[in-house]
C-alpha positions as a Markdown table, in Angstrom:
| # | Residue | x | y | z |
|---|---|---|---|---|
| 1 | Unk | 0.0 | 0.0 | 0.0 |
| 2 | Unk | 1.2 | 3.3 | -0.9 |
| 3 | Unk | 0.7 | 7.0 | 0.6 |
| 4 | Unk | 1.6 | 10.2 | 0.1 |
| 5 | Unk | 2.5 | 12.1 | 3.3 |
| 6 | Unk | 1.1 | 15.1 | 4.2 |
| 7 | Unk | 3.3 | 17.8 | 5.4 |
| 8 | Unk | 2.7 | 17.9 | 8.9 |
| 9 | Unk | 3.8 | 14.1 | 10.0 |
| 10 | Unk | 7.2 | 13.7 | 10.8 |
| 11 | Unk | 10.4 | 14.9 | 8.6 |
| 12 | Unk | 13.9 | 13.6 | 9.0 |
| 13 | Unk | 15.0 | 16.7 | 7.3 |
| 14 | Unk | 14.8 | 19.9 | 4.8 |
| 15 | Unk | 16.5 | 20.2 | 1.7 |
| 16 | Unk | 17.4 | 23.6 | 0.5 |
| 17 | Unk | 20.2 | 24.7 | -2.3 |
| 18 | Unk | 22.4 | 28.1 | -1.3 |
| 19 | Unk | 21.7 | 31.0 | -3.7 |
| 20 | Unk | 25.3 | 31.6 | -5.3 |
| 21 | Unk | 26.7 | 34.3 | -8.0 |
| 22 | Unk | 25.8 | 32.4 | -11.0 |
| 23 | Unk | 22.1 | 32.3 | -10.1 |
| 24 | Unk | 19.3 | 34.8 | -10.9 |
| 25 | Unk | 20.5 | 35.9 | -7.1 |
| 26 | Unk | 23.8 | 37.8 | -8.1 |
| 27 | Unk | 21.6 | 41.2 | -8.5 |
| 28 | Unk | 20.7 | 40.9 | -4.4 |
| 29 | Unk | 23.3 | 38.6 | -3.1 |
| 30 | Unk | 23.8 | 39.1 | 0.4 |
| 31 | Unk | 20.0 | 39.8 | 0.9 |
| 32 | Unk | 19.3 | 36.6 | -0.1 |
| 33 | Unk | 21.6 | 34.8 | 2.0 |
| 34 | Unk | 20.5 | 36.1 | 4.9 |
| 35 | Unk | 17.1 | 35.4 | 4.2 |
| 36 | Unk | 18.0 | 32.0 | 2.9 |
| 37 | Unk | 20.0 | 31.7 | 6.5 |
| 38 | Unk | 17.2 | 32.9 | 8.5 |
| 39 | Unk | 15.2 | 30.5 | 7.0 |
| 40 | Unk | 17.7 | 27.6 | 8.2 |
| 41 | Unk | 18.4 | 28.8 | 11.6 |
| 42 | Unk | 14.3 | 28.6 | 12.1 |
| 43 | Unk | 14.4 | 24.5 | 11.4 |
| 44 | Unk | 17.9 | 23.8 | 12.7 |
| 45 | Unk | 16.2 | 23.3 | 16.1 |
| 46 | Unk | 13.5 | 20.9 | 14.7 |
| 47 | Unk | 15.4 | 19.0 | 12.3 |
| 48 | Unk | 18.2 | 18.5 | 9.4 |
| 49 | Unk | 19.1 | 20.9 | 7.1 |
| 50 | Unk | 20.5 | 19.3 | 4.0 |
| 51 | Unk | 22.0 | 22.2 | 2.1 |
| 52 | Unk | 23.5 | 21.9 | -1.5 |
| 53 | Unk | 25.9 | 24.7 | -1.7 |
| 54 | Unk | 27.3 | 25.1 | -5.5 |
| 55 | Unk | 30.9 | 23.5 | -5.7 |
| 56 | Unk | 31.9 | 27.1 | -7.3 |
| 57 | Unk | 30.2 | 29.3 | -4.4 |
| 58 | Unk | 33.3 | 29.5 | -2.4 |
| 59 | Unk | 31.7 | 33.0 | -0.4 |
| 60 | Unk | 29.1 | 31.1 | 0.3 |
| 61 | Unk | 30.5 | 28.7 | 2.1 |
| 62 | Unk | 32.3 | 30.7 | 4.0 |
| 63 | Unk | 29.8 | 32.8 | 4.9 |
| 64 | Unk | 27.8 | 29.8 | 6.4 |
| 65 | Unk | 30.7 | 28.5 | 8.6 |
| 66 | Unk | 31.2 | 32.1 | 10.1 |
| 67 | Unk | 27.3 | 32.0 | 10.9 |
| 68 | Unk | 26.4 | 28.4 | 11.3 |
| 69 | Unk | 27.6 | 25.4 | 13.7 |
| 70 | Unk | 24.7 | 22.9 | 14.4 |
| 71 | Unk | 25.2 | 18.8 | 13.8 |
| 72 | Unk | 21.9 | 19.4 | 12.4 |
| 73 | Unk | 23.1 | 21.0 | 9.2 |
| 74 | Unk | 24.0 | 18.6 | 6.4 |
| 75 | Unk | 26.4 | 21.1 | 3.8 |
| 76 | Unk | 26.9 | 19.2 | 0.2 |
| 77 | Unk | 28.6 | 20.6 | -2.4 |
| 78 | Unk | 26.1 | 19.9 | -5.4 |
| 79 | Unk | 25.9 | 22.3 | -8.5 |
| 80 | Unk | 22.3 | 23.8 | -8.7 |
| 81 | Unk | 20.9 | 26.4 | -11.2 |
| 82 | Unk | 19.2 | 28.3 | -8.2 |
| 83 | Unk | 17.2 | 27.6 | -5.5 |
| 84 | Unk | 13.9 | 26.4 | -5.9 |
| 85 | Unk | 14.7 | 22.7 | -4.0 |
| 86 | Unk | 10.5 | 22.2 | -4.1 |
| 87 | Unk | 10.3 | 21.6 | -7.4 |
| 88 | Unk | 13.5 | 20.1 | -8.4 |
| 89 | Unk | 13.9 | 18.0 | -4.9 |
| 90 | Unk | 12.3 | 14.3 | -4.5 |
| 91 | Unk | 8.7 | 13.6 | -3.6 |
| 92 | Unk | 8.6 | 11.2 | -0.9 |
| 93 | Unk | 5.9 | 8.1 | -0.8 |
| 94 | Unk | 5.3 | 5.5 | 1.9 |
| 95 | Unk | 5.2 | 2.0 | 1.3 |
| 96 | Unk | 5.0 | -1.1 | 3.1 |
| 97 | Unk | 6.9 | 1.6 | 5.8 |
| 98 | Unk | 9.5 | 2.0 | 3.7 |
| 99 | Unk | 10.1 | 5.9 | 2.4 |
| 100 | Unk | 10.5 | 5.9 | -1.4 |
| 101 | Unk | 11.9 | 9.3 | -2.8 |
| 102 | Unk | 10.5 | 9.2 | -6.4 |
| 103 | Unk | 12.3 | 11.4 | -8.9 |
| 104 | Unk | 10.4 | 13.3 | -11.2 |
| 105 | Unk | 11.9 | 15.2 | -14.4 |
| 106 | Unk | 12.1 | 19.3 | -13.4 |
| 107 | Unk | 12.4 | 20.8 | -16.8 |
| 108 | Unk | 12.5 | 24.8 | -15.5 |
| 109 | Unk | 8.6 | 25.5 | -14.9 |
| 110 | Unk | 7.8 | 23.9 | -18.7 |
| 111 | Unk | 11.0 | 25.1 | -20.2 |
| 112 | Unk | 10.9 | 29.0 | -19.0 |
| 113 | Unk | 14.8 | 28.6 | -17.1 |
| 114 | Unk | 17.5 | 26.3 | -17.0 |
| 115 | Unk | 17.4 | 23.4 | -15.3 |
| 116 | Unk | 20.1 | 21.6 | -16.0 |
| 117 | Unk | 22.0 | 20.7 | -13.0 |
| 118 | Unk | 19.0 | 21.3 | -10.9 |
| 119 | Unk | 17.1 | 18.4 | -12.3 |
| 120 | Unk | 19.8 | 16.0 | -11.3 |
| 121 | Unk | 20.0 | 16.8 | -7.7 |
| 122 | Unk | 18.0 | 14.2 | -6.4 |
| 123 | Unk | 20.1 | 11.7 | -8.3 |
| 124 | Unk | 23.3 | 13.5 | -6.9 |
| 125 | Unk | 21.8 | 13.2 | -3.6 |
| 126 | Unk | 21.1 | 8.9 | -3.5 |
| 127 | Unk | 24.7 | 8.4 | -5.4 |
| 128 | Unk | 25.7 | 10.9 | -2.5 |
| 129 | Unk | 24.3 | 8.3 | 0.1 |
| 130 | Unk | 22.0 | 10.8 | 1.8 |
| 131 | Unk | 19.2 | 9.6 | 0.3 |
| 132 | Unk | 17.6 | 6.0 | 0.3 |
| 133 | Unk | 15.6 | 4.2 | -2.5 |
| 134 | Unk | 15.3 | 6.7 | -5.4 |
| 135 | Unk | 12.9 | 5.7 | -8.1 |
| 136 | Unk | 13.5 | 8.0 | -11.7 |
| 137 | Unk | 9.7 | 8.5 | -13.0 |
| 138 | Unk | 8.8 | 9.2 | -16.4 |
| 139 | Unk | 6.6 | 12.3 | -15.6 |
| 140 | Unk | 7.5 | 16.7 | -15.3 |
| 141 | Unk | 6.2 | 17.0 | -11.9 |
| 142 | Unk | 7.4 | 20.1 | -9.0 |
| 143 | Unk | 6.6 | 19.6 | -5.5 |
| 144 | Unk | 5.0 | 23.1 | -5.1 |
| 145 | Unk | 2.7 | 21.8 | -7.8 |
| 146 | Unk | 0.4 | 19.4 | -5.6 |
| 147 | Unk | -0.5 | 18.9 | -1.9 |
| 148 | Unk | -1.9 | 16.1 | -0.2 |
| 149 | Unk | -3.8 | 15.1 | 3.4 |
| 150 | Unk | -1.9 | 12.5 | 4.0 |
| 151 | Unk | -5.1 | 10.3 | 4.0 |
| 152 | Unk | -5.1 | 9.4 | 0.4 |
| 153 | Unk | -6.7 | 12.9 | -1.0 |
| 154 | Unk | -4.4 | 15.2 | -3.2 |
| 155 | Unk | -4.9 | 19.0 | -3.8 |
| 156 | Unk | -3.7 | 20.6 | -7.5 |
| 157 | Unk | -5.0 | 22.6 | -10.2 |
| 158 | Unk | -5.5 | 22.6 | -14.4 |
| 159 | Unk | -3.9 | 25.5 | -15.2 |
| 160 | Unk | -0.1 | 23.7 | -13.7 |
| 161 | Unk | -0.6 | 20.4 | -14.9 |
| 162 | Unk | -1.9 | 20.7 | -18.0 |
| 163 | Unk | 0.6 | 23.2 | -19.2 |
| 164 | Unk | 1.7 | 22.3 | -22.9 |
| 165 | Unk | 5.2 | 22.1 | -21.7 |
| 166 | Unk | 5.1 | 19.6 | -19.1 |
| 167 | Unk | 3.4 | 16.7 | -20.1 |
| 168 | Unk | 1.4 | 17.3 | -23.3 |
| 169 | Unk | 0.3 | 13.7 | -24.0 |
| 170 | Unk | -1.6 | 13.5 | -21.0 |
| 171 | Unk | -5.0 | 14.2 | -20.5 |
| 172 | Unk | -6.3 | 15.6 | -17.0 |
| 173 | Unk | -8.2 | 12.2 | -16.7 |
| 174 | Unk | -4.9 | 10.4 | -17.7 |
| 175 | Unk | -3.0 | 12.4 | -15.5 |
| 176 | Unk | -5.7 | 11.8 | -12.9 |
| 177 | Unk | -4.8 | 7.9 | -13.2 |
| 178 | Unk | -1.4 | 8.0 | -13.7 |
| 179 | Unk | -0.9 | 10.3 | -10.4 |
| 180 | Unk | -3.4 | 8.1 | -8.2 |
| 181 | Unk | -1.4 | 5.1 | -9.5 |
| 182 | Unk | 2.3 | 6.3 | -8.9 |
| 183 | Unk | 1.8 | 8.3 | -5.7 |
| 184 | Unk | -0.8 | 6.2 | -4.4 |
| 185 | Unk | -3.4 | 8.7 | -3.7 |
| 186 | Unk | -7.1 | 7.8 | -3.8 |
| 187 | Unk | -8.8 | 10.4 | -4.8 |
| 188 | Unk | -7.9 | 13.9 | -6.8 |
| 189 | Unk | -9.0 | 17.2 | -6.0 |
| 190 | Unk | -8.6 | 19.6 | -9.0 |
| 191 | Unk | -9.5 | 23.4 | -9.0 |
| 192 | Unk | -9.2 | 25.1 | -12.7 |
| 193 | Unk | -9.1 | 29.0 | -11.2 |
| 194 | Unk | -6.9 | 31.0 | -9.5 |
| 195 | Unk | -3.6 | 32.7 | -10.2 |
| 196 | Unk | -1.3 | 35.1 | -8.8 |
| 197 | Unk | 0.7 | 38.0 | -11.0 |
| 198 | Unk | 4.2 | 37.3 | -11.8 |
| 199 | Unk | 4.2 | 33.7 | -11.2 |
| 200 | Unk | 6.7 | 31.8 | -12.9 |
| 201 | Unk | 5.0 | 28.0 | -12.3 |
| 202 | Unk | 1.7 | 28.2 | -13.9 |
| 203 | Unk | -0.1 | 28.6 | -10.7 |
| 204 | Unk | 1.3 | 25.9 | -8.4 |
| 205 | Unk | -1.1 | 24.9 | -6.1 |
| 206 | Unk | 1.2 | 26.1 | -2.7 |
| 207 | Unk | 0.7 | 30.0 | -3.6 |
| 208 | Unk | -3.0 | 29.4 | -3.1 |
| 209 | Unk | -4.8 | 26.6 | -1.3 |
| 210 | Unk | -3.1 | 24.5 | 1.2 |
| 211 | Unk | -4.2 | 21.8 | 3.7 |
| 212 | Unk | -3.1 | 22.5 | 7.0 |
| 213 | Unk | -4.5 | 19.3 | 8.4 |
| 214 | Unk | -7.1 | 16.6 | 7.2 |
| 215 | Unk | -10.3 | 19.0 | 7.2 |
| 216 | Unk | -9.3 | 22.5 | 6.6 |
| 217 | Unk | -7.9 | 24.1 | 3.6 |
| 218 | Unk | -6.2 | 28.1 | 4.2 |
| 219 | Unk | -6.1 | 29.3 | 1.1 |
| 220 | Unk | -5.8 | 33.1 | -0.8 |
| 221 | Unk | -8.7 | 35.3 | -0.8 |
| 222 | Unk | -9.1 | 38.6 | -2.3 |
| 223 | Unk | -11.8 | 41.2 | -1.3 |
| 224 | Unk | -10.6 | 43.8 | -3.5 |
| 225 | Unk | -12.9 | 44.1 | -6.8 |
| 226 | Unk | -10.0 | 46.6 | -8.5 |
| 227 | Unk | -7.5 | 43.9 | -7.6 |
| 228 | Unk | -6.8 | 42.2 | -11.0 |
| 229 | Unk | -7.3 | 39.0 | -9.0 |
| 230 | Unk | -10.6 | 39.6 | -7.8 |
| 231 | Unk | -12.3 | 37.2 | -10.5 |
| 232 | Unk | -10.4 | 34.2 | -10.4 |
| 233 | Unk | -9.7 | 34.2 | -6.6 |
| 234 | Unk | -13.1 | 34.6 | -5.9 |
| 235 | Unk | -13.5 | 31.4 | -8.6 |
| 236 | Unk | -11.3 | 29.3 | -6.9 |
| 237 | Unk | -12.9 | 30.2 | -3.7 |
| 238 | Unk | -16.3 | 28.6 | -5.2 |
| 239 | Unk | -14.4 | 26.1 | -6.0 |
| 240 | Unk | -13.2 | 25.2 | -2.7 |
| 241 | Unk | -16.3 | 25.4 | -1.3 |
| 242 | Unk | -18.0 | 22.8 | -3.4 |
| 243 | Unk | -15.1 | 20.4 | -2.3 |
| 244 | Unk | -15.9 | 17.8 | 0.0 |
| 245 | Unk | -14.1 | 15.4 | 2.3 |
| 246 | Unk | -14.0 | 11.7 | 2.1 |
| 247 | Unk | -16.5 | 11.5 | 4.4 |
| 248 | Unk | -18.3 | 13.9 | 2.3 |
| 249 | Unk | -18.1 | 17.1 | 4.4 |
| 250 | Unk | -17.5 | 20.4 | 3.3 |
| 251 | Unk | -14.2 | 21.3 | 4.2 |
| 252 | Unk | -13.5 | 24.1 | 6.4 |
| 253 | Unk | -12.0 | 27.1 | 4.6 |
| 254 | Unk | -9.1 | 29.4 | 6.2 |
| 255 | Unk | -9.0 | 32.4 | 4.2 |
| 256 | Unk | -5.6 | 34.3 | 3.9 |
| 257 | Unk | -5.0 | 37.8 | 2.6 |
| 258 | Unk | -3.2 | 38.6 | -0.5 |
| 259 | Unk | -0.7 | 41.5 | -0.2 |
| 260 | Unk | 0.0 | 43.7 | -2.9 |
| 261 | Unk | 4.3 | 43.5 | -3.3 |
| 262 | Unk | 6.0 | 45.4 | -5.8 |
| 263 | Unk | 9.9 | 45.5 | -6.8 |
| 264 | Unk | 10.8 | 47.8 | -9.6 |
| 265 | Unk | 7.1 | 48.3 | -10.5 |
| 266 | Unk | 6.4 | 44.4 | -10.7 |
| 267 | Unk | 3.8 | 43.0 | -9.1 |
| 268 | Unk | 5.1 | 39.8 | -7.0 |
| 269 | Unk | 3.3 | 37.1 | -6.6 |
| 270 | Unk | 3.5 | 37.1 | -2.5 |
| 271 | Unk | 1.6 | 34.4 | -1.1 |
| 272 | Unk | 1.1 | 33.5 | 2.7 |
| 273 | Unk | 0.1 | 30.1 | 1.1 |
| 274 | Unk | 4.1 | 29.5 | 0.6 |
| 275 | Unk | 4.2 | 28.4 | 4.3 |
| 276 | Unk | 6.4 | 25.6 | 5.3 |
| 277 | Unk | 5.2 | 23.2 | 7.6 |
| 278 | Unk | 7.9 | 21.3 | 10.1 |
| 279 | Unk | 8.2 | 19.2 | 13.2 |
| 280 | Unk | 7.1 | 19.9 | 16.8 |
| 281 | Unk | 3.6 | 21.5 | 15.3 |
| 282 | Unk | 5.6 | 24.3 | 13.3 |
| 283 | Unk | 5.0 | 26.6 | 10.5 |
| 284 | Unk | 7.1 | 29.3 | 9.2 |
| 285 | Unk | 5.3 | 32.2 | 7.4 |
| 286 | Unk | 6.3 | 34.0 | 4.9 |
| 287 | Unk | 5.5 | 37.9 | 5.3 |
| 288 | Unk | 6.4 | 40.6 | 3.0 |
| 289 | Unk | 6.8 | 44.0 | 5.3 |
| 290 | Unk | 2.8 | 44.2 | 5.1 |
| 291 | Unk | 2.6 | 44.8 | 8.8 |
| 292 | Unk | -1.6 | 44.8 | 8.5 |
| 293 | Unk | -1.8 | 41.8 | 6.6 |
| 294 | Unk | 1.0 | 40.0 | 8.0 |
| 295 | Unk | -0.3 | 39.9 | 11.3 |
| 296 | Unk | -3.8 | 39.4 | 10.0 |
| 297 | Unk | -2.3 | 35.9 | 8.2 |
| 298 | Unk | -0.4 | 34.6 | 11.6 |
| 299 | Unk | -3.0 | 35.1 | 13.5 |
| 300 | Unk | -5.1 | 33.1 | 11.1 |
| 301 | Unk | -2.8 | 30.5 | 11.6 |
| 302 | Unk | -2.2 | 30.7 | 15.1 |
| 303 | Unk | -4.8 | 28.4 | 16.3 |
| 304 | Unk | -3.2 | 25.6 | 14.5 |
| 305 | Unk | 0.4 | 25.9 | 14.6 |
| 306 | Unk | 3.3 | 28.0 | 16.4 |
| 307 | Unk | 3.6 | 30.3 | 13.5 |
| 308 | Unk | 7.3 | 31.5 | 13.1 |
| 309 | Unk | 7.0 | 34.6 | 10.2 |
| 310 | Unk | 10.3 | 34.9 | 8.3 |
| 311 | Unk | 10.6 | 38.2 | 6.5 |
| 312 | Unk | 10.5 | 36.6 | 2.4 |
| 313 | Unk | 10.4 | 40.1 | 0.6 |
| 314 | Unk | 13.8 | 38.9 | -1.1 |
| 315 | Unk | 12.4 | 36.1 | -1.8 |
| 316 | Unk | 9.5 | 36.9 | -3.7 |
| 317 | Unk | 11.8 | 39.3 | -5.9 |
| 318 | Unk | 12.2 | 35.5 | -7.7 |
| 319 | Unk | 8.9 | 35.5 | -7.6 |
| 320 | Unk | 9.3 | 32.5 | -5.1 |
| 321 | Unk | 8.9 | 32.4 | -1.5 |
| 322 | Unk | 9.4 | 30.2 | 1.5 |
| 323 | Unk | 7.6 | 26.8 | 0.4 |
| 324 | Unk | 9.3 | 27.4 | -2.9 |
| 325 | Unk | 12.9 | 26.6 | -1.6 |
| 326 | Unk | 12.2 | 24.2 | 0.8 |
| 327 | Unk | 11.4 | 20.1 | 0.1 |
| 328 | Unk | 10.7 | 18.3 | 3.1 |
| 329 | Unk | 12.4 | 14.9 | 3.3 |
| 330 | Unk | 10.3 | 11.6 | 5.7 |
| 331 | Unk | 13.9 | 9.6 | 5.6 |
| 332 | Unk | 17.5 | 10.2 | 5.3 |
| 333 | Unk | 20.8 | 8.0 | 5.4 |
């Protein structure tokens, strides 16, 4: 019997790729490494860190020896494109109670960047020893792309999977059976609205609806009819509402804000979605210096979780943010 984990059981570890010179990063540099180190110190007390650090990035690695000692950080020297380790890293099934990391092809967001080395880092990683049975799978599929209950229910949307890029010979009712069958979900949950401006991924479903435990769903809401999101939130939020549970309850529905983020006259595509969920009943929040609606999204959260909020307004400058370069890993060597 097969499962797909949801995000809340128990991790072994985190897997996260250091933002070097030769990445998309150089513009903002030391910004991001703090963030990115921020980030680290907030899980190094809860679990492994397994950090690919490019063999080239010779600052960076001194720059996390002169801030970092913890036997809880795991520094490999991999090559990586950037640092987007939720799409690129391993999804991890159960089965039998064995952890099975299956490796999915990463082809840069249906061929918008390269991905070159980043698409072999979960094979790196096994011939590396650090992680246990890697299977390759003959599908494009990104981590921030799909969420699941851990019960056998899995969360996505149309408008990532069925990009022309990825997998065009699919169907979604292909798709629908090939995804039940290799990650040994039961049942699919697709939503065909919502998007956010300046997204790279072609909505991925963790910028906009997340479980954060079997019967509740957070997800983006926008109030704001001169929003350019107003439509298609709202949509999605329909959409939500006519899901059910598997014992055929209507789930209940967190909403979180959406903040308006610019850089350089861009609107980002800042989600409190992006959260990352990690051991001892943690979440770290993205927030994005909206001091209204960041406290308006933790304390939405609160109830659920010890909310740490990380300040990710680097971070969404990729138009990416805290779930984005994050993978959580269920077993380790």
């Amino acid at each position: 019997m097969k499962t797909l984990p949801a995000e809340w059981e128990e991790q072994k570890a985190i897997l996260m790729a250091f933002p070097h010179k030769n990445s998309d990063w150089n513009e903002y540099l030391d910004e991001a490494r703090q963030t990115f180190l921020t980030i680290i110190q907030a899980i190094l007390p809860h679990e492994k860190v397994i950090l690919c650090v490019d063999p080239n990035d010779h600052e960076g690695l001194d720059f996390l020896h002169s801030h970092l000692s913890s036997s809880n950080l795991i520094i490999l020297r991999i090559p990586t494109n950037d640092t987007w380790a939720r799409d690129f890293g391993p999804i991890s099934i159960k089965k039998d109670s064995k952890i099975l990391h299956l490796d999915f092809g990463f082809n840069g967001w249906g061929l918008k960047f390269a991905s070159c080395f980043d698409n072999q880092v979960s094979s790196t990683l096994f011939q590396q020893k650090i992680l246990p049975n890697l299977l390759t799978q003959d599908l494009i599929l990104e981590g921030g792309s799909i969420d699941s209950d851990g019960m056998g229910t899995l969360l996505t949307n149309t408008q990532c999977l069925l990009e022309k890029n990825r997998n065009p010979f699919y169907t979604q009712e292909e798709l629908d059976t090939k995804l039940k069958d290799i990650l040994g979900v039961e049942r699919i949950l697709w939503l065909h609205h919502g998007y956010l401006a300046g997204d790279d991924t072609d909505s991925h479903i963790d910028t906009l609806a997340r479980f954060i435990n079997p019967n509740t769903i957070a997800y983006i809401a926008c109030n704001d009819k001169n929003d350019e999101h107003f439509t298609e939130l709202n949509k999605m939020q329909e959409e939500l509402k006519k899901l059910k549970t598997k014992e055929g309850k209507p789930y209940h529905l967190l909403p979180l804000p959406l903040p308006k983020v610019f850089f350089n006259k861009e609107r980002l595509p800042a989600s409190y979605a992006n959260f990352l969920l990690i051991n001892n009943k943690t979440l770290l929040l993205p927030i994005y210096n909206v001091p209204d609606l960041d406290l308006q999204a933790i304390n939405a959260l609160k109830p659920y979780y010890e909310v740490i909020p990380i300040d990710c307004s680097v971070l969404i400058r990729q138009h990416g943010s805290l779930h984005c370069v994050t993978m959580q890993l269920y077993d380790i060597l």
